[in-house]
DRENDO-1510 file (C-alpha; in Angstrom, 1 decimal, always signed):
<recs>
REC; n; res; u; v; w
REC; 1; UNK; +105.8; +87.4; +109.1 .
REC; 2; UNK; +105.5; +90.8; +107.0 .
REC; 3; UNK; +108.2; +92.1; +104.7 .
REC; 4; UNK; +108.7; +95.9; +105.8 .
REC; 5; UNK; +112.1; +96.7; +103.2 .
REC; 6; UNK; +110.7; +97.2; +99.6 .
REC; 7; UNK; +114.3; +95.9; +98.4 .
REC; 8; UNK; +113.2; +92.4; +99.6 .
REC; 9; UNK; +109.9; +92.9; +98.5 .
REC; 10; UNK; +110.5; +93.2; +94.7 .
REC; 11; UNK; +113.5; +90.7; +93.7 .
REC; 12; UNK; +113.4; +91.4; +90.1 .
REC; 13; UNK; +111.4; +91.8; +86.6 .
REC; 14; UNK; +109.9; +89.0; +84.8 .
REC; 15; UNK; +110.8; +90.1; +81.4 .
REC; 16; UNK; +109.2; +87.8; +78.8 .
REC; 17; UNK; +106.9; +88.2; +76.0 .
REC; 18; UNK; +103.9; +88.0; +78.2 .
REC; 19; UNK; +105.3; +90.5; +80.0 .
REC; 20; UNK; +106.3; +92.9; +77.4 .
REC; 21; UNK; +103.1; +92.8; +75.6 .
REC; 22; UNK; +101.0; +93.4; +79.0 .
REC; 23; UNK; +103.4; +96.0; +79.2 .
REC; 24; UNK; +103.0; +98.3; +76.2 .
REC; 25; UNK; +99.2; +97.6; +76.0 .
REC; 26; UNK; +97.7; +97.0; +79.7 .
REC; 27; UNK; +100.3; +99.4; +81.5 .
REC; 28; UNK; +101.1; +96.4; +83.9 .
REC; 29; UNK; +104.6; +95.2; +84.7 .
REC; 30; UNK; +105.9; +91.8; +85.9 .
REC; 31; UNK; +107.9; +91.2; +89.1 .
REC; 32; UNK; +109.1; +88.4; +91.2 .
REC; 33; UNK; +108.4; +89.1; +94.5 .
REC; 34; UNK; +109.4; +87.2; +97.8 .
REC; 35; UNK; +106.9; +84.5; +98.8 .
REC; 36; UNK; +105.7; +85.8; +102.0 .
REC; 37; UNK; +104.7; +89.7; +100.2 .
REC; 38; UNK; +101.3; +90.1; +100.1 .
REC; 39; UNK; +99.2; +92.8; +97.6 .
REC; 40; UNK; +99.8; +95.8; +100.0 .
REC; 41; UNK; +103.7; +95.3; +100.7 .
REC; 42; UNK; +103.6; +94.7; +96.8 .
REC; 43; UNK; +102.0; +98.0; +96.4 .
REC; 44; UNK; +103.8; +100.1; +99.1 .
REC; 45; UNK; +107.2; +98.5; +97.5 .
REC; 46; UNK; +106.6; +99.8; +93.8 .
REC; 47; UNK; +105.5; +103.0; +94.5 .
REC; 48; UNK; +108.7; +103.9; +96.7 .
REC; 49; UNK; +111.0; +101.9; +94.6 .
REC; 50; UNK; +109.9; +103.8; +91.2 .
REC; 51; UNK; +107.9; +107.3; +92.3 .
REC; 52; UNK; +104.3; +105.7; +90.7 .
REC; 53; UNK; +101.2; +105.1; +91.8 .
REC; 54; UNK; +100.2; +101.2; +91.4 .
REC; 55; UNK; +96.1; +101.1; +90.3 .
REC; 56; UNK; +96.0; +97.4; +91.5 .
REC; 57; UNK; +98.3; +94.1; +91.9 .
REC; 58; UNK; +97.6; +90.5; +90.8 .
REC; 59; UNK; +99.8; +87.4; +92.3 .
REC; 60; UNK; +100.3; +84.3; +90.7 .
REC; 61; UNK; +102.1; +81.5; +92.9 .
REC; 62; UNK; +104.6; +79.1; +90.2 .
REC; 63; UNK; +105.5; +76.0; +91.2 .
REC; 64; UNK; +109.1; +74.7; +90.8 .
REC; 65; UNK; +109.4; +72.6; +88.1 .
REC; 66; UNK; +111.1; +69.0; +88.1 .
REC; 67; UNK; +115.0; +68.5; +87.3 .
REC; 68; UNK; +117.3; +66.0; +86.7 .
REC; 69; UNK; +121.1; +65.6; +87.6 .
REC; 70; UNK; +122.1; +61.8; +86.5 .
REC; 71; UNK; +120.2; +59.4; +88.5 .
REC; 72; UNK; +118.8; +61.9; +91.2 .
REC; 73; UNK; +115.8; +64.1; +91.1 .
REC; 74; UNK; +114.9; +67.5; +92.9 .
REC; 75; UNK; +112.8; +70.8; +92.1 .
REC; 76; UNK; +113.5; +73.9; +91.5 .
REC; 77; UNK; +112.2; +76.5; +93.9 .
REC; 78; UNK; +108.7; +77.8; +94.7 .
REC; 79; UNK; +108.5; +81.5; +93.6 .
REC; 80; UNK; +105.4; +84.4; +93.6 .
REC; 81; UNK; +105.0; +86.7; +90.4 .
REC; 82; UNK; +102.9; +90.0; +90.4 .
REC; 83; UNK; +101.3; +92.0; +87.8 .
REC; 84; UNK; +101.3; +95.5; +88.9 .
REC; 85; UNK; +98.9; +98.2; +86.6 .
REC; 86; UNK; +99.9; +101.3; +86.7 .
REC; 87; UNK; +97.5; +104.4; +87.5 .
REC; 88; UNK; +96.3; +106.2; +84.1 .
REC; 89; UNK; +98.9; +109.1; +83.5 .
REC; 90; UNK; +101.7; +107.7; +85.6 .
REC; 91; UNK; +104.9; +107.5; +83.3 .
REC; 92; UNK; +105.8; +103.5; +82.6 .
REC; 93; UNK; +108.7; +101.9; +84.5 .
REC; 94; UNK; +112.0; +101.5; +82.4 .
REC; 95; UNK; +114.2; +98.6; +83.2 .
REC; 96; UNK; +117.3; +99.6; +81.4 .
REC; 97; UNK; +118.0; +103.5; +80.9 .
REC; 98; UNK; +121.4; +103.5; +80.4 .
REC; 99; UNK; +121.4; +100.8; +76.8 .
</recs>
């Protein structure tokens, strides 16, 4: 099963210090994407969603980590982050313009 709408395709930003340093120096940005996206749906998504050109895309696939409530045990969920580089002289994605 494919993911066509690139509003399901990108959930949100991974905003850490990882991020942000990759960020400023690399030109890449962090995203959580939906688990079934692959690295052309990734692509296709970014460049509608923000008017860039994406130079390539990198998935990493995080497993949920292990919680506690009292006595019983579960997981968190399963999730897939990307690392999207921008093109050279594209203009950087801003996640909050209106600070």
């Amino acid at each position: 099963m494919s993911v066509h709408n690139p509003y399901k395709v990108i959930i949100k930003p991974v905003i850490t210090e990882k991020s942000t340093m990759l960020k400023e120096k690399e030109r890449s940005i962090c995203f959580e994407v939906h688990p079934r996206a692959n690295k052309i749906e990734i692509k296709d998504a970014v460049e509608k969603l923000f008017d860039v050109k994406v130079d390539k895309v990198r998935i990493v696939k995080k497993r949920g980590k292990k919680k506690r409530m009292g006595r019983s045990e579960g997981r968190t969920k399963d999730w897939k982050k990307a690392y999207v580089t921008l093109k050279k002289g594209e203009k950087m994605i801003e996640y909050f313009e209106a600070v």
